[in-house]
N, C-alpha and C positions, 0 to 999 in steps of 0.2 A: 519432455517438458522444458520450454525453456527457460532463461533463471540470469540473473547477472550478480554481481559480487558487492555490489556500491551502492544499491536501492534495497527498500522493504522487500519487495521481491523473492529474494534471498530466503529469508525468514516464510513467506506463502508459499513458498515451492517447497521448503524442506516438508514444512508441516504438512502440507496437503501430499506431497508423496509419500508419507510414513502413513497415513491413511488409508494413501489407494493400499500400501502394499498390504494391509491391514483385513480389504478386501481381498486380495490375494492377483493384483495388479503389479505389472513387473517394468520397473520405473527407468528414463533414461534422462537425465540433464542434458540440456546442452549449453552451454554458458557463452555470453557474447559481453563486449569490452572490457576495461583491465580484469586481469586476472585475477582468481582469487587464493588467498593466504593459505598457508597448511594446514592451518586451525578448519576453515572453509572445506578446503578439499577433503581433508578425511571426515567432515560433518556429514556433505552430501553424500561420498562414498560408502558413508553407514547405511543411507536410503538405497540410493542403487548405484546407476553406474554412471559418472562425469565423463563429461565433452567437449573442450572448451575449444570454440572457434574463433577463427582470426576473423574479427568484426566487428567495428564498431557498437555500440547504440543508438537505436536512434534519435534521442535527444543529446548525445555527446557528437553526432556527424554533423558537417558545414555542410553540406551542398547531400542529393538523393542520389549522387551518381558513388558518395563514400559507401551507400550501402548494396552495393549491387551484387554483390558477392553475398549475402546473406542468403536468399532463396537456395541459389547452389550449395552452400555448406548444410542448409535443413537437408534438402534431397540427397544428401550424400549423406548424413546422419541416419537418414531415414532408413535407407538403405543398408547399411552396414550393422544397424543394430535390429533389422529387419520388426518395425513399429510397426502395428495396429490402426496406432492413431498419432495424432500431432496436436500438444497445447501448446500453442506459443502465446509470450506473456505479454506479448507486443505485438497489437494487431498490425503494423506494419511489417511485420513479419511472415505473415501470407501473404503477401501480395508479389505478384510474379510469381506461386510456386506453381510446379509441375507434378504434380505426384495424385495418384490414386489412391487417395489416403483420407478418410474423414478430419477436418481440420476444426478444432475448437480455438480461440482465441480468447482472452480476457484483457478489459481495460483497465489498469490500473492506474492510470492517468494518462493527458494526450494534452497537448500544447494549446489547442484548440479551445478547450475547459478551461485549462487554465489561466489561458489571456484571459477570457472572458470574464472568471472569476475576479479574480487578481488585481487586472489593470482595466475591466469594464470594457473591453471592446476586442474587435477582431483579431485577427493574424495580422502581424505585418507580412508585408508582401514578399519578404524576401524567407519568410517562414511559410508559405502558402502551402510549399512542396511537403512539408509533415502532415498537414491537412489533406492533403490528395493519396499522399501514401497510407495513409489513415484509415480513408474510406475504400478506396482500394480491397485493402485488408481486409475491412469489414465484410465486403461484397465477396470477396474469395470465398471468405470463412463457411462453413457449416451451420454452426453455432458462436454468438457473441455472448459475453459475459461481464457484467458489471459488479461490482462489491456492492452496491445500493441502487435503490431504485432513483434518490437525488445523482447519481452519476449517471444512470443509466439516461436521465430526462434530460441534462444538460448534453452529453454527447448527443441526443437527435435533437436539442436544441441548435446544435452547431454542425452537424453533419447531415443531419436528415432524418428520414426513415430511415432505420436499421433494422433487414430482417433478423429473424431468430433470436431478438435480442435479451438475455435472461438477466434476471438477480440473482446471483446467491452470496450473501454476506460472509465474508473474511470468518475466521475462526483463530481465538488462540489458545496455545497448548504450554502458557504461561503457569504455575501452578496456581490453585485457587487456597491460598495464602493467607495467612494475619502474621506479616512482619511486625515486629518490635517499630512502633510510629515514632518516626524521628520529628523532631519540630525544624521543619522546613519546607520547602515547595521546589517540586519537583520538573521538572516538562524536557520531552526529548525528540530531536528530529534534527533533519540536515538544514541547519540555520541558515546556511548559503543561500538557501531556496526563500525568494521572495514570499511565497505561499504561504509558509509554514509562519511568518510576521515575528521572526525575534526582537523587532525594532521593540515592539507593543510589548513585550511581554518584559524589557529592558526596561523603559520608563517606567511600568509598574513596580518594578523590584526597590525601585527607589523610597516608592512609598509601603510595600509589603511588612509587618514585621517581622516577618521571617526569613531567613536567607533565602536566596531564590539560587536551585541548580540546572544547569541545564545543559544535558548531556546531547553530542551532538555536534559535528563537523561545521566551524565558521568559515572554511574555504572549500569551494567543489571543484569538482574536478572539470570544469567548465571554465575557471578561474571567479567564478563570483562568490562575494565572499561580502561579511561583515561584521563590525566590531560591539562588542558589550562593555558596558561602561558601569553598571549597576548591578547585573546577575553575574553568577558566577559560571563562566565558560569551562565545561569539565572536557572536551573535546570528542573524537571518536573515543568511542566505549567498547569493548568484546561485548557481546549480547547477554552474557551471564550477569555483566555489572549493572549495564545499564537498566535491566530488567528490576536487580535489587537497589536501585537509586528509586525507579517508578513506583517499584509494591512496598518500599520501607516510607515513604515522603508520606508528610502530615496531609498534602494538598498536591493533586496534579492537575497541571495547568493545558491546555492547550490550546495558541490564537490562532490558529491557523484560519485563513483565507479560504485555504483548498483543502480538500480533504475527499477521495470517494470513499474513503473508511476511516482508516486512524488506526491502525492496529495498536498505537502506544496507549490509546486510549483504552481498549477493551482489558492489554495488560495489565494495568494498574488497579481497572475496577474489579478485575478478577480477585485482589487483596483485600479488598473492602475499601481503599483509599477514596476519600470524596474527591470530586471532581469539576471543575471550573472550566465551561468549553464557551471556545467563540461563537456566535446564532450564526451559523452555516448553513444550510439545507442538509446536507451528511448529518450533521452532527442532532440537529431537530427528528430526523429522520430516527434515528438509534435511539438515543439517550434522553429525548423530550421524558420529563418527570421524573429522572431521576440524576440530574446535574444542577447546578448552578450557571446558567448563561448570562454573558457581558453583548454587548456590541463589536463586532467587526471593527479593528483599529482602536477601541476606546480605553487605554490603558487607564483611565480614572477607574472608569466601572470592573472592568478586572481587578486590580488593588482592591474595590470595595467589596468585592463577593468574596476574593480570597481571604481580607481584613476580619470580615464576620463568620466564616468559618474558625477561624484563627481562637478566636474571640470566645466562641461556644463551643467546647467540648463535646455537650450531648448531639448537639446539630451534626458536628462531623460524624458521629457514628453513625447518626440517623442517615445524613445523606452517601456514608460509605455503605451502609445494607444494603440503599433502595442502589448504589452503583454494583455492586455483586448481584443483588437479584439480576439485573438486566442484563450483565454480560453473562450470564447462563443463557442465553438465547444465541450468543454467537460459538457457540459450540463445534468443535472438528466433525464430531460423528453425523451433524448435520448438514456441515460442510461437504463433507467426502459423499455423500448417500444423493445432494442435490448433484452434484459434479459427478458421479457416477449415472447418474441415472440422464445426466446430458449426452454423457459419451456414448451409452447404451442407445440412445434416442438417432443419432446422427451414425451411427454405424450401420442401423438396421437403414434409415435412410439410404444413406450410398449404399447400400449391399443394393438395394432394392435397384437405385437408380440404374448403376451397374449391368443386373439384370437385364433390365427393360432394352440395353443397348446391346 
């Protein structure tokens, strides 16, 4: 499986490999751009066994010739740790491979979605080459994999038909909680990312009564980066903290743009914390009837959902139950049993195909 040190990612691949092994599946990392911390490597190394390759990602590559070495280092992973199967968490990452081997991929975002989202319109052109290495991918793959069926609709919005293409909803293994509720407001994600809209959630804090935190890297590793002027920038977090910033906060906020899941969302409602999300299609998709929605960009109406939360006590509690009812739906043991029963699906395939040749 592969997995990178800098993205959500990280956090899906552990959990969902503590699962498989759970089934009694025997797990391999392979890790691609900066490396990860020691805290990191002996996390994964709890699951199974780490791989880290000299490669890029491909949203941190200029040009598609930076990743051309990536196919060969699968096939050489493949190989050495003699795999069954191959999930890679980047559909661009089956494309060119070589191997006799059933390939799963999942999307957990793509450039493509994102423009569209975002900034309302296509690729530029000199981005075109992530788009074609995308679909590529897609057409390799066995099996394709979305966190929502809103992800899965905007990718063959933007790429097309995609065969074999599945849902299976993210899962978290966050505990299911009642922190001591701190009076303030919480929201977390790599802020650098246009997507994720810290602008929006900056101007609102101005008018919040509550202090507003928000954990979470203001420079990427791309160099894009942005400043807070109103909320309070708590920066990269270990996973232990930022998890007890989300599940202890009065209010968890999230504006995001983009989103094919949100896993910091499903965290937080696992604590009972009520919840204030942007009308996204993801997030309508999950959480319809049991959030507070604002408007996309509208920092008035965020302040105002947050303000009357704030405001009514019983309200919060009410709209923190009906946010824990719902993230009992995105469960690991449902996670791993859909995701098993794909890999199961596309093995007896190529066995078959195999055959026939």
């Amino acid at each position: 499986m592969t997995l990178d040190a800098v993205g959500g990612v990280w956090r899906y691949a552990l959990d969902l490999g503590r699962g498989l092994r759970g089934r009694g599946y025997d797990v391999t990392f392979a890790g691609f751009g900066p490396p990860p911390t020691e805290a990191q490597r002996d996390e994964a190394l709890a699951v199974g066994r780490l791989d880290w390759c000299d490669a890029p990602l491909e949203w941190m590559a200029a040009e598609m010739d930076d990743l051309r070495d990536v196919p060969r280092q699968i096939e050489a992973l493949a190989l050495r740790h003699r795999v069954d199967l191959l999930h890679l968490n980047l559909p661009s990452q089956a494309a060119g491979l070589s191997v006799d081997l059933p390939v799963v991929t999942v999307s957990h975002s793509c450039v493509a979605t994102w423009f569209a989202a975002v900034r309302g319109s296509a690729l530029p052109e000199d981005w075109q080459w992530q788009a074609r290495l995308t679909l590529a991918g897609f057409k390799a793959a066995d099996a394709v994999v979305a966190p929502s069926r809103a992800h899965a609709d905007a990718l063959a919005a933007c790429h097309g038909r995609i065969d074999g293409l599945h849902v299976v909803h993210n899962a978290s293994l966050a505990p299911k909680t009642s922190e001591p509720v701190r009076a303030d407001v919480a929201a977390a994600g790599r802020w650098w990312d246009e997507g994720k809209d810290a602008a929006t959630l900056d101007r609102a804090a101005a008018q919040i009564a509550w202090p507003v935190r928000m954990a979470g890297p203001l420079r990427g590793e791309n160099g894009a980066q942005v400043a807070l002027r109103y909320a309070d920038g708590l920066g990269r977090l270990p996973h232990h903290d930022a998890l007890a910033l989300v599940q202890g906060a009065g209010v968890l906020v999230s504006p995001s743009l983009y989103e094919p899941f949100g896993l910091v969302v499903a965290e937080a409602a696992r604590a009972g914390v009520p919840l204030v999300l942007s009308d996204i299609p993801t997030y309508r998709e999950l959480w319809d009837g049991a959030v507070f929605f604002f408007a996309p960009r509208d920092a008035d109406g965020l302040a105002s959902a947050v303000n009357r939360l704030i405001r009514d006590r019983p309200l919060r509690d009410q709209m923190g139950a009906a946010a824990r009812t719902r993230a009992a739906r995105y469960d690991l043991a449902a996670q791993v049993a859909a995701m098993a029963a794909i890999y199961d699906r596309v093995c007896v395939s190529r066995h078959a195909l195999m055959e026939v040749r």
